[in-house]
C-alpha positions, 0 to 999 in steps of 0.5 A: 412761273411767279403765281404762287409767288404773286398769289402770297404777295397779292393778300398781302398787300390787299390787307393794307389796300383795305386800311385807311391808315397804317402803322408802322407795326402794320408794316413791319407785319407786312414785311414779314410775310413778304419775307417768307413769301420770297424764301418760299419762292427759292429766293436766296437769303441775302437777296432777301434780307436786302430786299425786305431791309431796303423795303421796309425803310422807306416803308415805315416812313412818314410820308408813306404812314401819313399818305392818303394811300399808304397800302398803295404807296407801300405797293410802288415802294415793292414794286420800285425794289423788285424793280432793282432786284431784278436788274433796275433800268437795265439797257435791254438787248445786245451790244451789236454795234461793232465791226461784223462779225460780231460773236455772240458766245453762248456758254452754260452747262449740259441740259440747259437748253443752250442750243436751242436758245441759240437758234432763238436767238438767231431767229430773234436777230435776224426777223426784229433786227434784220441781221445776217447771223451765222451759228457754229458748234463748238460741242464735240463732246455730246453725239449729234450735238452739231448735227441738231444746230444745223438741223435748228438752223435749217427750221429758222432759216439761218446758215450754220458752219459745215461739220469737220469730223473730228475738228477741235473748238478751238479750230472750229471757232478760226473757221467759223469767223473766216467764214463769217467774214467772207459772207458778210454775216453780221452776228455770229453765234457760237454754241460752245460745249456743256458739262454736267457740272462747272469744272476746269476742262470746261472753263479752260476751254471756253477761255481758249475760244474766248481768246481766239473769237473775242466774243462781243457778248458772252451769255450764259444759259441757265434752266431756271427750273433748277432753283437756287442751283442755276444762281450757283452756276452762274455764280461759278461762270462768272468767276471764270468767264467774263460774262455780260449777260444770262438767258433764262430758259423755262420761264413758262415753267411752274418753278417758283421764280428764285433763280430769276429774282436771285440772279441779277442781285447775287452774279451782278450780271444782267437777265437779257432774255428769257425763253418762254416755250418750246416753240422757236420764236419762245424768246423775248428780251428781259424786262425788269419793269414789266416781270415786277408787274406781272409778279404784282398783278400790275399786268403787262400791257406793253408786252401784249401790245408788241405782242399785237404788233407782232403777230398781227398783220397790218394789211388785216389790221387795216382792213379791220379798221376800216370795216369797224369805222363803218359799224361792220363786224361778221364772222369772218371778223369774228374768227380774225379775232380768234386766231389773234388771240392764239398767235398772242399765246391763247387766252391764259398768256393774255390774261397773266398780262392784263391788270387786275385778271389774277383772280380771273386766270385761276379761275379759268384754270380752276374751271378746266377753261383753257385754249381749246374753247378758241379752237371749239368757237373757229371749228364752229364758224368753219362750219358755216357756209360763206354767206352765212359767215357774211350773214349769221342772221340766216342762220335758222334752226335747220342751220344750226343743227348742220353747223353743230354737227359739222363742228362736233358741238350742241346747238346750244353753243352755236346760240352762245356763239351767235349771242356773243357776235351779237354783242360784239357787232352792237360794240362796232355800231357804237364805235362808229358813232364814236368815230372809229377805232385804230390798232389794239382797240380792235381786239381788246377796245370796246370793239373787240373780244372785251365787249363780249368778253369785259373781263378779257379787255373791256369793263365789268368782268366775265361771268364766273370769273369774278366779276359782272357783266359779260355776255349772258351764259358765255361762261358756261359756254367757254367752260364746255 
């Protein structure tokens, strides 16, 4: 979502990098193309105005012109105010610690992805939090609308109200929490109905199931494709309704990211969470510190390594670990590796978070480089026999062709695989003699895919991708 908006503020701020001293009009020229770079973003003009005042103030101060490093002083006081722009420390998640069950209204108008988000939400709740959720719709207005939660609810394993044909939100909303307080459910979700557009029908009957659930959290779900119209629309909620928070949805979108800088600064509500797929796990809570990062080319480290810990299962994990203390690293590894990388969101989600990869991601995607190359490479080691995968040595030229016919390739990317397992096993013959490794280290360590791949997690950078160093031809490889 914020690439054009981070590639704008990327040579700017290079430009000062590049200086040894600053003055106050290097500044304040800055500061300008900062401006038009977040009007050109779809920010709102206020927010804007505050944004670029508030910056420049403490950036034309002395002890920023007189710094050793004032390009990188002047880099943190963005970054500080994007921070705060964007929700500033903000206590991320949801209020839950009250007498179950708790409601969770979800409100917002039609097409924002409301009720999905719903079912996201009470996946989230019920595999990271370990609560027991229950959802119930309140739409009887748009067809199948209840029918499409309880099918959602079936897929994440959640139990949703049983539909009453013809039953009204209201009472639907007195059912729901008997039903709620009868099964012990810790959080109930209720996904109200949608309007194309805010009116008085809407609100007054979100008021109504308002006062009957006396909802604990009342999130408002906005598409942030729309732009500036999103920031209106929570605008117009949150002069009616009490809200205490907002779900932005679509933000792996190719929007241009000013409704989520907007919304906190002009609704004074909270971004709790943002859905990032279509899948039912796309949802993660909503960090101010670590978006600024991101928009800046900082990285995200900390959203990869719970990424890791997410997706990655400790037994593996562990197995792993003790394989790589001992120097071994086969195919089998290899593959391990592989498919970690597409449980993370494949090579161009991981390079979006890892600092300083900007240049390197627009390359892969300049190059036509994207997720499938993981696929071609497990294609190719699925081609092998076992003990090929345990051996790649006895792999000689009659195998090989078995192996690039068996996995749709040509010999010659069977050799590149093979040159790249051959820097990775010399990496975990060097971590042996450095003790071992733990965790990460052993995806994005010396151990792992960046010692074949530096620019991907290690030093130096792939081939073709901006910088040097990387296994011999690789990029060519990839590119195929």
């Amino acid at each position: 979502m914020f690439d054009t908006l981070s590639d704008r503020l990327g040579g700017v701020f290079d430009k000062l990098r590049g200086r040894g001293a600053l003055k106050e009009q290097d500044v304040r020229d800055a500061m300008r193309e900062v401006r038009i770079a977040l009007l050109e973003a779809d920010v709102a003009l206020p927010v804007v105005r505050r944004f670029v005042d508030q910056v420049t103030e403490l950036a034309v101060g002395q002890s920023v012109l007189k710094s050793v490093t004032p390009g990188q002083q002047v880099v943190k006081i963005v970054n500080d105010a994007l921070v705060e722009m964007l929700g500033g420390e903000q206590t991320v998640g949801l209020e839950l610690d009250h007498v179950p069950p708790v409601v969770i209204l979800m409100v917002g108008l039609q097409g924002s992805g409301k009720t999905t988000t719903t079912a996201k939400l009470a996946k989230l709740l019920k595999e990271k939090q370990g609560k027991k959720a229950m959802m119930a719709s309140l739409d009887v207005n748009r067809p199948a609308a209840q029918e499409q939660l309880a099918v959602l609810g079936e897929q994440v394993g959640v139990a949703t109200l049983p539909i009453i044909a013809g039953q009204q939100p209201v009472d639907i909303a007195t059912r729901a929490l008997q039903s709620a307080r009868l099964q012990a459910v810790d959080v109930l979700l209720l996904d109200t109905a949608g309007r194309l557009h805010v009116d008085d029908q809407l609100m007054a009957e979100m008021k109504a199931v308002a006062a009957i659930a006396s909802p604990k959290e009342t999130l408002l779900v906005v598409d942030s494709l729309t732009g500036q119209d999103a920031v209106n629309v929570a605008q117009s909620f949150a002069g009616q309704v009490d809200l205490t928070g907002v779900i932005l949805t679509r933000m792996d979108g190719d929007a241009r990211g000013g409704a989520a800088l907007s919304m906190r600064a002009v609704t004074g509500k909270p971004i709790k969470f943002a859905g990032t797929g279509e899948k039912l796990d796309a949802i993660e809570p909503f960090h101010p510190s670590r978006v600024a990062g991101r928009i800046l080319g900082m990285g995200d480290i900390v959203s990869i390594v719970e990424k890791a810990a997410a997706t990655i299962q400790e037994d593996e994990a562990e197995r792993m670990a003790a394989r790589m203390a001992k120097g071994q690293f086969d195919m089998n590894d290899l593959r391990m590796q592989l498919k970690q990388m597409q449980n993370m969101g494949g090579l161009g989600a991981l390079a979006g978070m890892m600092p300083g990869m900007k240049k390197a991601k627009a390359a892969m995607q300049s190059s036509g480089m994207d997720d499938r190359v993981l696929l071609r490479m497990d294609a190719i080691i699925g081609s092998m026999t076992p003990k090929e995968r345990q051996r790649p040595d006895l792999l000689n030229a009659k195998r090989k062709i078995r192996v690039a016919n068996g996995s749709g390739t040509q010999v010659q990317d069977v050799n590149k695989l093979l040159k790249m397992h051959q820097e990775m096993e010399r990496a975990m013959k060097q971590i042996k003699k450095m003790g071992g490794i733990k965790g990460l280290g052993a995806l994005f360590g010396k151990g792992g895919l960046g010692a074949a791949m530096p620019g991907l997690g290690g030093g130096g950078g792939l081939p073709g991708l901006g910088g040097g160093g990387g296994a011999p031809d690789l990029s060519n490889f990839l590119k195929k």
